[in-house]
N, C-alpha and C positions, 0 to 999 in steps of 0.2 A: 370451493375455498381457495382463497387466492392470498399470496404474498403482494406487502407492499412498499417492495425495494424502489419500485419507481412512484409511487403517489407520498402524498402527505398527508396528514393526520385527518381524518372525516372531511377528504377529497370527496368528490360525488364519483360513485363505482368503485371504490376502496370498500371492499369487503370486511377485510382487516390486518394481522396481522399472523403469523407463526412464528412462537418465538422457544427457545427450551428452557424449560425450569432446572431449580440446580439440580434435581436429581438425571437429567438431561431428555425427561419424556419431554413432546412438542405440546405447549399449551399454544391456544389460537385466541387473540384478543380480539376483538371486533365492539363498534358501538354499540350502545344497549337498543333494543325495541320492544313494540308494546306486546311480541311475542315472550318477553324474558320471562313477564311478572308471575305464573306461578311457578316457574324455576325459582326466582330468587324469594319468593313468600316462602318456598320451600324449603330453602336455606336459612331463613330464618325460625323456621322451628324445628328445623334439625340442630342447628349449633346448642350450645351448652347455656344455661344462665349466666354465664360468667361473660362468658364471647357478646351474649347481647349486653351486658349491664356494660361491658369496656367500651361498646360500638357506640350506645345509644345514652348511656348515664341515669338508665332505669332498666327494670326486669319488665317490659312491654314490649311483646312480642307484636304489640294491636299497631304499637307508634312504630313499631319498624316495617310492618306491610304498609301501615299509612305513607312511609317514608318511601317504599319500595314504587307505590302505584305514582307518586308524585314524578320521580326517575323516569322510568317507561315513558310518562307523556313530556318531559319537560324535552322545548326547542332550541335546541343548540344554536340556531341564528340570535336568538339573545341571550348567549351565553352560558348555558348551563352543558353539559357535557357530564356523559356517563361510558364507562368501557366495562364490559362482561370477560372474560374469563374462561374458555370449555376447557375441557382437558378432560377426553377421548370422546367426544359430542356432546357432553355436560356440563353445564353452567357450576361453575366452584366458587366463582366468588364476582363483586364487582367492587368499581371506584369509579366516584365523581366530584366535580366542583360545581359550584355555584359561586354567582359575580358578587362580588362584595362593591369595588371601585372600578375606574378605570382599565387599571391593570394588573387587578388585582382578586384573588378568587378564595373560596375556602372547599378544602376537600377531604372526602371522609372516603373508608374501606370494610369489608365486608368477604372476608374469606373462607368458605367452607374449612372448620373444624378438622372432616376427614383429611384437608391435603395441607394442614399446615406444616412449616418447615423444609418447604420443595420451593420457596423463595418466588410463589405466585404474586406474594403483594410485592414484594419487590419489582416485579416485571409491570405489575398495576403501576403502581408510584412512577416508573421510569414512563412508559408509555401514556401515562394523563401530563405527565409536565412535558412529553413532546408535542400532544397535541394543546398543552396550554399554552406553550411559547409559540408555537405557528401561527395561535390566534391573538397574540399579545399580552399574553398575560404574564407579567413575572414574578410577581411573587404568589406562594400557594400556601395556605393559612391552613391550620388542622391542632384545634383544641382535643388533647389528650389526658386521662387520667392518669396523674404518675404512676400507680400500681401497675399501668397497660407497658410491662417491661418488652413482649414481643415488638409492640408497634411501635416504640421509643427505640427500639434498635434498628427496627424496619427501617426509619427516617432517619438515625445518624448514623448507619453505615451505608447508608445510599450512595453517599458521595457528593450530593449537592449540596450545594453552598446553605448553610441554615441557621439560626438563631434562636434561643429557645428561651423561654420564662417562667418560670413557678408562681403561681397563685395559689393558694388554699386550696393545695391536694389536685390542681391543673395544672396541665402542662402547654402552653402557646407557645408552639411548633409555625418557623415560618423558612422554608425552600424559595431559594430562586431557582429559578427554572433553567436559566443558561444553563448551558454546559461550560467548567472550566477542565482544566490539566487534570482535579484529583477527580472529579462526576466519570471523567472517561476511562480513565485508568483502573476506577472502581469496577465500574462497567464490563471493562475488558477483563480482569481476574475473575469477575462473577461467568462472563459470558466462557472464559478458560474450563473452568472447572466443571460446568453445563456440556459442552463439547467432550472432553474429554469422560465422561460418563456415559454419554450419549452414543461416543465411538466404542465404546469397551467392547458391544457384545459383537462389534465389526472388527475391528482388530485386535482382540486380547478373546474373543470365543472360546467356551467353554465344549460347546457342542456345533457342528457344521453339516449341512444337509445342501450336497451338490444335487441340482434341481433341472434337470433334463441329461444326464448323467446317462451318456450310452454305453454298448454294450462292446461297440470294437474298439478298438484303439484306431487312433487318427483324429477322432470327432471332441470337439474341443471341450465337453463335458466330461468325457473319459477321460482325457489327459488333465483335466485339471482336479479330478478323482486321485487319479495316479499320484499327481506330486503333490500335493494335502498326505498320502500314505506314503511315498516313498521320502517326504521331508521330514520325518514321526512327528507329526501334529499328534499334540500330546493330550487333547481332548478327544471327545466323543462324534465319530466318522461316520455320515450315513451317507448312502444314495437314496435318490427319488427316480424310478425308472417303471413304470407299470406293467413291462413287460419284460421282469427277472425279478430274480429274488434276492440277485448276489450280483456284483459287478468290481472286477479286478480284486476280488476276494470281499471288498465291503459289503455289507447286509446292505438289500435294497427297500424300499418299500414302496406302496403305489402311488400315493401323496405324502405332502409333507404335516399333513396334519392324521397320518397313520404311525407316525412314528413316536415311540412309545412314552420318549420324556423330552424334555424342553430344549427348543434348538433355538441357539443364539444367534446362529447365522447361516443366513442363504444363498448359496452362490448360483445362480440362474443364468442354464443355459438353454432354455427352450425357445424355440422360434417366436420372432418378433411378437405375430398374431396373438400368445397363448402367453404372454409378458404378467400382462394384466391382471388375468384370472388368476396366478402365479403369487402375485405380489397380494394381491386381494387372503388371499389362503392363508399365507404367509403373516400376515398382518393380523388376519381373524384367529388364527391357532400362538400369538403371544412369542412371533422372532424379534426379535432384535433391529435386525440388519439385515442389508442384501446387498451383494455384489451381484450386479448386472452385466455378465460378458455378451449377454446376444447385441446387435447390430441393429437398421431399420427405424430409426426415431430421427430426431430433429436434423441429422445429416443429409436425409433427403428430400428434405422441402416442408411444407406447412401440416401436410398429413400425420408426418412422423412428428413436429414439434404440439402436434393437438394431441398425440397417442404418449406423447412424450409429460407433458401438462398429466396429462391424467392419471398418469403413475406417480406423480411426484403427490397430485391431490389422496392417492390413495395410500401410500407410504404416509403423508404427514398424520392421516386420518388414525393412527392404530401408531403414532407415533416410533417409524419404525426408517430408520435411515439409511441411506439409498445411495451406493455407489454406480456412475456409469449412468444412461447404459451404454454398449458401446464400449466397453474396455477390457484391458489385457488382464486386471486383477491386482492381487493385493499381497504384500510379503507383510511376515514379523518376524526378524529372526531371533526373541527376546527365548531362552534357552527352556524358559516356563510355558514355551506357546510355540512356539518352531511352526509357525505357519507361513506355510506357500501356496495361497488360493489364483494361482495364473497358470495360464498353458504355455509359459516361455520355456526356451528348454538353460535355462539357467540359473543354477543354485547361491543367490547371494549368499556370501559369507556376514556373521553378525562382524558389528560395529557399531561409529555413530554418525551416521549421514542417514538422513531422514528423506525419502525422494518422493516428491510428485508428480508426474508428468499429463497432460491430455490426453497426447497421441501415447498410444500402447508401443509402437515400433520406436519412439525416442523412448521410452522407458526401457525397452529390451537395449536399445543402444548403449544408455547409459550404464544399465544393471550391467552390461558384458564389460565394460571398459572400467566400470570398478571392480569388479572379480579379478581382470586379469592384472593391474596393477597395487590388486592387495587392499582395495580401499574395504571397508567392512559397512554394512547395512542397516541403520535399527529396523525402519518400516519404508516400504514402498506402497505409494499407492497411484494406482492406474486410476485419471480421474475421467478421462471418457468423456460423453456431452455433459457432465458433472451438474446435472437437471438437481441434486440434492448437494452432496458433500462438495466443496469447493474449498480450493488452495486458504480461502480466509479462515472455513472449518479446522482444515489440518494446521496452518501456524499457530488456532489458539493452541489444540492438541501438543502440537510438538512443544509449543510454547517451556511447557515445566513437564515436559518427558524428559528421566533420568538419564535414559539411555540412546538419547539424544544431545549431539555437539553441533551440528553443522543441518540445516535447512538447505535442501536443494529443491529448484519448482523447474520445470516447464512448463511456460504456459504459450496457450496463442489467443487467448481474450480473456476479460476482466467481468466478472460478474458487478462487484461495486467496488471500483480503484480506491476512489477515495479511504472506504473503511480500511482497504488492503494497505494501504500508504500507514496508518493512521496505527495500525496492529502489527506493522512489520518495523516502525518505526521502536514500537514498547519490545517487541520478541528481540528484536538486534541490537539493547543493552544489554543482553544476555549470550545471545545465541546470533553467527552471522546468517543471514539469509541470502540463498545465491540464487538469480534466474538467469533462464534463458528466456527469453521473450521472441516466439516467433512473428511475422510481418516489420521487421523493420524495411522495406519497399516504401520508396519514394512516390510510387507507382500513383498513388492517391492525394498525393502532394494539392492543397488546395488552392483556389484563384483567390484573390483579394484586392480590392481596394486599400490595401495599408499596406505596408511593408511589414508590420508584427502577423498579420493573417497570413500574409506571402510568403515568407518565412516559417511559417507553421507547418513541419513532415505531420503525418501520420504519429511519427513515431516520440517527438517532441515532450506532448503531453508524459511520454513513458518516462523518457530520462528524466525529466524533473522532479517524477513522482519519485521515483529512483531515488534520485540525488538527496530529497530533503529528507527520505525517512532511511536513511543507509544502507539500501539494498546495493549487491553487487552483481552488475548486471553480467553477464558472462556471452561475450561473443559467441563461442559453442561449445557444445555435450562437452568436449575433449578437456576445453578449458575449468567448465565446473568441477568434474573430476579433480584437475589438476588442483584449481584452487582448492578442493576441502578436504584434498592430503596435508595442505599446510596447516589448515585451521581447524580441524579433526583429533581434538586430543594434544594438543602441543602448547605453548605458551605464545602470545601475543607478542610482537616486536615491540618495542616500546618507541623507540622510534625510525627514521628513516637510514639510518646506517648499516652497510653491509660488508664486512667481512670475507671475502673469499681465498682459499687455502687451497692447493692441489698438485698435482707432480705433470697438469699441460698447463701451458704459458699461454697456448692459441685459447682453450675454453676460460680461460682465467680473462684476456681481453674480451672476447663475448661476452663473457657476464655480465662484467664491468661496461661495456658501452650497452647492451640492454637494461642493464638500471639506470643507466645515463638517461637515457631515453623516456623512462616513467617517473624521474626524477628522485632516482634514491640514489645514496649517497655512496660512494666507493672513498672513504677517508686514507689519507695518507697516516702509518700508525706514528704514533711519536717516538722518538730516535729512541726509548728503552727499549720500547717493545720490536724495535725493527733490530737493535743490538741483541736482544735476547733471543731474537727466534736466526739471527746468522749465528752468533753462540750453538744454541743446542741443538740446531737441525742444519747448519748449513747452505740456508736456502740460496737458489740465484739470485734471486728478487725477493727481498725483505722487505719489500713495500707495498700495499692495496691492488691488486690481487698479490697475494705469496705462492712464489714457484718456487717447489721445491725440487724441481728437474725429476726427469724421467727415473733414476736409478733410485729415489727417494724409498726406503723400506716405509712397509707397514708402521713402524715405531715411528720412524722421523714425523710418518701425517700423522697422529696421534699427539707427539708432542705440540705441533704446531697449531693443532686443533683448540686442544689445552692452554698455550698460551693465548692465542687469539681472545679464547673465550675470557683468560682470567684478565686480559688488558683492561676490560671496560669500557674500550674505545667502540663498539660496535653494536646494532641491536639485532641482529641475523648474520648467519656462517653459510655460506655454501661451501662445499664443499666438492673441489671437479678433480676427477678422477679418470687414468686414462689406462686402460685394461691393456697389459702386453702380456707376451709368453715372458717375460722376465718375472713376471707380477706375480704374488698369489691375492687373489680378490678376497675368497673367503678370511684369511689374516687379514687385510685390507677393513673389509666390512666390521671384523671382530672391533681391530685399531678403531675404525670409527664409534663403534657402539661405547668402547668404550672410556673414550672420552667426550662420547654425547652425553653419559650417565650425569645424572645431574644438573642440567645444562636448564639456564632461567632465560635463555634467548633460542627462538626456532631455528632448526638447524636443515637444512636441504642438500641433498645429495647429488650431484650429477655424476653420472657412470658412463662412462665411452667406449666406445670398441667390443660391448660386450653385452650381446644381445638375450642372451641366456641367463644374464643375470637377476638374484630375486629385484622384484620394484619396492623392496622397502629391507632396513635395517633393523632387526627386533633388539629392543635394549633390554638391560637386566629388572627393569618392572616392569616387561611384558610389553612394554610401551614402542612404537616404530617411527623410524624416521622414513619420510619418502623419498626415494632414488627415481631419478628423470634421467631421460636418454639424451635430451640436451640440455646447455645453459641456459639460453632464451626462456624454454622453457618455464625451469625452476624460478627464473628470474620474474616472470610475470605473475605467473599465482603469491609469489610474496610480493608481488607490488601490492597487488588485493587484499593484501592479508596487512598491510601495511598502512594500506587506505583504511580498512577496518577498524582497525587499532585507533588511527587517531580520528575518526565519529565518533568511536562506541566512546572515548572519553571527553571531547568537546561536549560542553552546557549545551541543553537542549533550545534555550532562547526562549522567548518571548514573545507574543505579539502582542507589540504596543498600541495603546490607547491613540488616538489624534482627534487634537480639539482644532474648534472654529468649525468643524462641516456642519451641515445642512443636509441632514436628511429630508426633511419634509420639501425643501425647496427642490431637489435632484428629483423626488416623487412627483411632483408637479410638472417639472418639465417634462419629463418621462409620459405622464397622460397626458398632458395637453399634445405632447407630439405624436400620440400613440392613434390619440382622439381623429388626426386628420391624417393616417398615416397608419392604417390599420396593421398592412403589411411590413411596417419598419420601412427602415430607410437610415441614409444618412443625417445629419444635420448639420443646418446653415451655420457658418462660422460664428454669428453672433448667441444662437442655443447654444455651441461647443462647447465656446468661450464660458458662460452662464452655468454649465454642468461641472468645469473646472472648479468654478469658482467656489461651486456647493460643496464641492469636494475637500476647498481650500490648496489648491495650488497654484499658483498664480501665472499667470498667461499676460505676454505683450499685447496692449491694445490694439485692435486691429477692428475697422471697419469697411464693410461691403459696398460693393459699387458696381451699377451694370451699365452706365454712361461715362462717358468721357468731363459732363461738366459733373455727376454725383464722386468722382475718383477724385476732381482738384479740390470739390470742398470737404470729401473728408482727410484730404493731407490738410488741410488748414487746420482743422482737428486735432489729428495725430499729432501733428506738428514735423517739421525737418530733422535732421537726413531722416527717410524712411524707407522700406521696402515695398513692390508693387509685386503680389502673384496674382494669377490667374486662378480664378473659382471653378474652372470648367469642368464639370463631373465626368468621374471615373478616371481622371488624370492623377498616379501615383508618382512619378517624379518629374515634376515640373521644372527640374533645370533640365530634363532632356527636350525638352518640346519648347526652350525658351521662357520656358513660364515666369521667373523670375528677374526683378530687376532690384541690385541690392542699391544702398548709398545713394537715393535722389535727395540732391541740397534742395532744389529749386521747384516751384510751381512750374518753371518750362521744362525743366529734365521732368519731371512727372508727367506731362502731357507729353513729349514725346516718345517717353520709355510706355504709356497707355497705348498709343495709337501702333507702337512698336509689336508691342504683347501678345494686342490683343489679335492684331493680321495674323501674329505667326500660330495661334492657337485656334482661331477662328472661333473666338465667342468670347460677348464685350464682359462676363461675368469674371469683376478682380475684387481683390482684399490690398487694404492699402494700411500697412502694419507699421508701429514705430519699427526702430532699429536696435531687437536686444545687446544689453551689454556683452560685451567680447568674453567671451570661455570657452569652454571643452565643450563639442555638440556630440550629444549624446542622442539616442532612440528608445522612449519606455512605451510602453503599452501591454495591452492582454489581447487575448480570442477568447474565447467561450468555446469548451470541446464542448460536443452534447453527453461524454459519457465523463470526464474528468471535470468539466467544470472552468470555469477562470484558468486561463496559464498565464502567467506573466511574464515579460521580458525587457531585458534593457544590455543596451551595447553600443556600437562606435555608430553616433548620428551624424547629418548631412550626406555630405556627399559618399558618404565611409559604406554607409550603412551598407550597400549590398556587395560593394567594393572588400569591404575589409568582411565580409561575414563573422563579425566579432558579437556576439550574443551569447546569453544566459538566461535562463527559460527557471521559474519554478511557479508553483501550483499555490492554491488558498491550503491551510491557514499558511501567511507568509510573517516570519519570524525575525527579529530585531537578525540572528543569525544568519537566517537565510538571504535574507537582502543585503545586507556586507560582502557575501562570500558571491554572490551574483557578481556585483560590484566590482571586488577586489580582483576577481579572476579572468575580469577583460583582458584581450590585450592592451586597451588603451588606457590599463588604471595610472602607469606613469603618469601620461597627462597630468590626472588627475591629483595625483603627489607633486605635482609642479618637476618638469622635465626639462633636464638643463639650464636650471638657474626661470624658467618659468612660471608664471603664478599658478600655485596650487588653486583647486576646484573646490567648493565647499560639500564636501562627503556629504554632510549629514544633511544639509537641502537634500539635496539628490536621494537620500535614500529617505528622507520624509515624503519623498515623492510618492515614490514606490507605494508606502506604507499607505499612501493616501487614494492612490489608486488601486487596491488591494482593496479598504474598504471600498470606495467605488463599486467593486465587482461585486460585495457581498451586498448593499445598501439598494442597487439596481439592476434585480435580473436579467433586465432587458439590455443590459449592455451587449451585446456582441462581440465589436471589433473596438479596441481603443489605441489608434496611433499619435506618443507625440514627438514629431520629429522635425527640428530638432529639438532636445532639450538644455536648454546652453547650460552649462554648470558655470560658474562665475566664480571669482573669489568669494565674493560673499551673496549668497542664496542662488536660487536654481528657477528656472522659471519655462513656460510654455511657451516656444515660440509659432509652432503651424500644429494643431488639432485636429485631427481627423476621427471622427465617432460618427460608429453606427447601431442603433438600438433595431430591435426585434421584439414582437412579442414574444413572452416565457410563462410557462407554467411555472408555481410556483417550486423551490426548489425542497427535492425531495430533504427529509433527516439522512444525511450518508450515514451519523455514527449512531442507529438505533438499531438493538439487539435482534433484528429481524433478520430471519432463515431467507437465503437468496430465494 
């Protein structure tokens, strides 16, 4: 049994699907065969009279095998389509369609009685309109009884788009298949609360059975025996050890299917070999979960990722969910569960930062460095080769966990980015989400024929994914920490102004020039509030930062605090603090707390000179402020928190419609050039030009020439002034090599600037282009990653482009949003506002462009590389002036957002 993150819907060797029903056991969908039929005859005379009279519009059990036998044989090459249902190797229910029109199908359902309300037709209904839309079908038709209230709710809480009609006692139910904004967000809260069910007996256990659990201490079974008991996990504690009977006082037993009542969870530490048989047991005797700390699977080459396959086939079989393997283990510090299932030697304190790491030694890293600065813990989880649970799992999890505030990940690879973009975009209106993302190494940096391929790190596709869906990417461990002291329990900035207060003048300019730097604001206050705080504190400097000198008492910072906060003028306080033997800190701290009490703007502490001191300020609801040993510091986690703030409120956007393309014509060229041209390749300026135009973006005429008398007659053509480049392949910038010649008035400047050219490049292949109108040259284009998909880009074209390294990168879907904020955030958008009495550029061409080449990426998988540079932006409209595309064969592109288990 296999997952099918990377195929598409009745792919040939797509097995099927694993997906979790709401009560979060693994149901496995897969197409019907002519093995089903007495499975589902079976099913139909096990269900009730009532179940056949809704399904079928009679009590004949005869016409529903007759229905059944039809299924089994009918050939999905002309249309018909059926999906089955197991859940624990038993067929529970099926759905299929049948073609009505062109694009257009009717589909009916059939769900075992025993598992109704486990939301299996739900995962039916999702899963037949993914594989209807793959094969073009968009609408899915389904005559209902209106008394049939389950299956009438089944279809309008789905989420898909739908239309309904009453006839005499029917109901004509009709679904588009698209996916929009509410189909996926439906989706995602269904797919939340599957996960979170699913995780319960892994991190909220009732009962725990360490499973290779030795007998001395040192051996990492024992010790993670040890702190499971010395952390009072407040459930039921067993060993599995066959050769005792007691270990570090716990009762042992010889297997885990010897032990007396029901164990939720397995933490397995027996050698690689004996994994299996482990999981198998485990699975047959009705656990839960397993945390897998042994080692030996897909880290060391193709052996371990087959030994590695096989535990996850045997976990999903007995629906039983699989942390690791290969990892440090798993915390809860929720006070009901006080579980520590790791062999770290470090006791996180509860809180609310939520952490996931790969590697097990950045997770110890991080857990030490929250400990000792006081940050508090809800769940850790070590996710190891994360062959099962995966960072997408735990955001739905954490998603609507109470006792969660702040998401923190480590990761160093993506199982399916796109979903991860797409799920961290919906969890971070709520809740922010911080990673580290290890390989950002250039190292891999790819070759290209375009300047957007050329241009494209490794790490590219990441920040974009980044960037549109609000994740905060975090340089390192030290830094995540630091940002989710800020955002951990506190109030949002509202916006970019910062307030700073303290008795040194030196950390007060720090601050102030490292906000300068992230572009937050250090306001100068208005003469009341600068009159009122020299009034009742005296200060040196009454103005943005406020010093209030070295000799300043605990009262004076206090009051200044106080006013600060009640001016209005500000959306964050730091607060910098310089520890002398004159000082008393604990006063100091008190002063602080309590004029944070209350406080509707985040407040940040820096502490100097005083290394001893606690890393946080407890106020009178229990509630802390974070103390930092520098300003820089403090300064940059609120920039973060700052950046946060104003995503999580900007409109989410849109992605707009664009008329005039041609689909069908862009498919044509795409095969015909495919046709002679098996391997891809580039294409000759005049397909490019043709593939634009499908697209609807308009491009300078330009015609090809490999002779000197084919160059002069197609300037008569074009017509005058025109420009002359050289066609020579694999040439990316052709003013280095001469290649261009701009401005020929004349048939004689064109035959000289030919014969000029073409010497200096050594090949007669030229393009002889009018001459675009005068504007801003700009550079848009995509790559295709093979794991992210389309990335797009656009920045400072011509001669700029590598010169100025001005660019802005984001991924499909691309949003009325996201292509503004591309846009806007060049350096060269002046230009494009008209720079110095200049003529502005027309915005909205330019970002029609985008939008058009966006569709492009989605309309033609085989795109690969799309460069156009330059793109002149003009006062009025935007246009192509050099094209460079190259297509490749593509598998069709997998569903990124369909509820299937990595």
């Amino acid at each position: 049994m296999t997952t099918a993150d990377a195929t598409t819907p009745l792919e040939a060797g797509a097995v099927g699907w694993d997906v979790l029903a709401a009560d979060g056991s693994v149901v496995h969908l897969r197409p019907i065969c002519r093995a089903d039929e007495p499975a589902l005859k079976a099913i139909n005379h096990r269900v009730s009279d009532r179940s056949i009279y809704l399904r079928f519009f009679a009590l004949s059990r005869l016409n529903a095998d007759e229905h059944t036998h039809h299924l089994v044989g009918a050939d999905p090459e002309h249309g018909y389509v059926a999906l089955v249902a197991e859940l624990d190797g038993a067929v529970v229910g099926v759905a299929s369609y049948e073609p009505m029109r062109a694009d257009e199908a009717e589909m009916a359902f059939l769900v075992d009685d025993a598992v109704h309300g486990r939301g299996i037709g739900t995962l039916l209904l999702e899963q037949l309109a993914a594989v209807a839309r793959e094969r073009g079908i968009r609408k899915l038709h389904a005559d209902t009884l209106a008394e049939n209230a389950p299956m009438l709710r089944l279809f309008l809480d789905s989420g898909f788009r739908e239309v309904h009609q009453l006839d005499s006692g029917l109901v004509e139910l009709t679904l588009d298949t698209e996916y929009d904004v509410r189909t996926l967000d439906k989706m995602a809260e269904r797919e939340s609360i599957a996960e979170s069910r699913s995780l319960k007996p892994v991190l909220a256990p009732s009962s725990i059975a360490v499973i290779g659990a030795g007998r001395r201490a040192g051996g990492i079974g024992h010790e993670v025996l040890r702190n499971l008991a010395d952390s009072g996990f407040t459930g039921r504690l067993y060993a599995v050890n066959p050769n005792a009977d007691q270990i570090a006082g716990i009762t042992a037993f010889p297997t885990v299917t010897d032990i007396p009542e029901p164990v939720d969870l397995a933490v397995i530490a027996v050698p690689a070999a004996q994994v299996a048989r482990v999981v198998e047991e485990c699975g047959q005797y009705g656990v839960g979960g397993a945390v897998v700390l042994t080692s030996g699977f897909s880290e060391l080459g193709a052996d371990g990722r087959q030994a590695q396959q096989e535990l996850l086939e045997l976990a999903r079989r007995h629906s039983l969910r699989l942390i690791g393997p290969n990892c440090l283990g798993i915390v809860n510090t929720d006070p009901a569960v006080r579980l520590d299932a790791t062999f770290a030697n470090i006791r996180p304190t509860a809180g609310s930062l939520a952490l996931a790491a790969q590697s097990g030694a950045v997770g110890i890293a991080v857990l030490d460095h929250a400990t000792r600065v006081g940050l508090g813990i809800s769940e850790f989880v070590s996710l190891g080769n994360k062959v099962d649970v995966s960072g997408n799992d735990l955001l739905l999890h954490w998603w609507h966990d109470p006792r969660t505030d702040v998401i923190g990940l480590y990761l160093e690879s993506f199982g399916n980015p796109r979903k991860f973009g797409r799920l961290a975009r919906l969890v971070g209106r709520s809740k922010p989400v911080l990673v580290v993302k290890g390989g950002r190494s250039t190292g891999g940096r790819r070759a290209g024929a375009s300047h957007t391929a050329a241009a494209a790190t490794p790490d590219t596709a990441v920040d974009a994914l980044f960037e549109q869906s609000g994740v905060l990417r975090m340089e390192t461990l030290e830094e995540l920490v630091d940002t989710a002291r800020v955002l951990s329990g506190r109030p949002l900035p509202a916006g970019r102004r910062l307030g700073i207060v303290g008795n040194a003048g030196g950390a007060g300019v720090l601050a102030a020039d490292a906000a300068s730097a992230i572009d937050l604001e250090v306001p100068e206050f208005s003469a009341t509030t600068m009159s009122e705080l020299v009034e009742v504190t005296g200060a040196v400097g009454a103005g943005n930062p406020v010093d209030l000198g070295a000799a300043a008492t605990p009262q004076t910072l206090e009051h200044a605090i106080r006013i600060v906060l009640a001016s209005g003028e500000v959306d964050a306080v730091l607060v910098t603090y310089a520890a002398t033997r004159a000082g008393d800190l604990d006063a100091t701290y008190a002063a602080i707390a309590r004029a944070a009490t209350g406080a509707t703007v985040p407040i940040l502490v820096n502490c100097l000179g005083a290394s001893e001191a606690p890393a946080q300020i407890t106020l009178a609801d229990g509630s802390s402020l974070p103390v930092y040993a520098f300003p820089e510091t403090a300064v940059r986690a609120l920039g973060h928190a700052v950046r946060y703030a104003a995503w999580r409120t900007r409109p989410q956007g849109v992605v707009p419609a664009v008329d005039g393309v041609d689909r069908d014509g862009a498919r044509a060229i795409v095969r015909h050039f495919l046709n002679s041209h098996p391997d891809g390749g580039w294409l000759d300026p005049a397909r490019a030009e043709q593939l634009m135009l499908c697209a609807g973006i308009p491009v300078v005429a330009a015609l090809a020439a490999a002779t000197r008398d084919a160059a002069l007659e197609a300037g008569q053509r074009v017509g005058y002034p025109l420009v002359l480049k050289t066609a020579a392949a694999g040439i990316v910038h052709k003013t280095d090599v001469g290649g261009v010649r701009l401005g020929l008035q004349t048939p004689a400047e064109l035959d000289h600037a030919y014969a000029e050219l073409t010497a200096a490049v050594g090949d007669p292949h030229v393009v002889v282009q009018a001459m675009a109108s005068p504007g801003v040259e700009l550079v848009a284009g995509l790559v295709r990653d093979p794991l992210f998909g389309p990335v797009l880009m656009v920045g400072s074209g011509g001669v700029l482009t590598d010169l100025m390294a001005d660019r802005r990168w984001r991924g499909l879907p691309l949003t009325d949003l996201d292509a503004a904020e591309m846009l806007r955030s060049l350096r060269c958008a002046p230009l494009l506002a008209g720079y110095r009495g200049s003529a502005g550029a027309d915005e909205a061409a330019v970002l029609d462009v985008l939008h058009r080449i966006a569709w492009l990426a989605e309309a033609v998988p085989e795109l690969a590389e799309l460069d156009i540079n330059p793109l002149t932006a003009a006062p009025i409209g935007a246009v192509a002036v050099d094209v460079k595309l190259r297509l490749a064969p593509a598998d069709p592109e997998p569903d990124w957002n369909a509820r299937h288990l990595r």
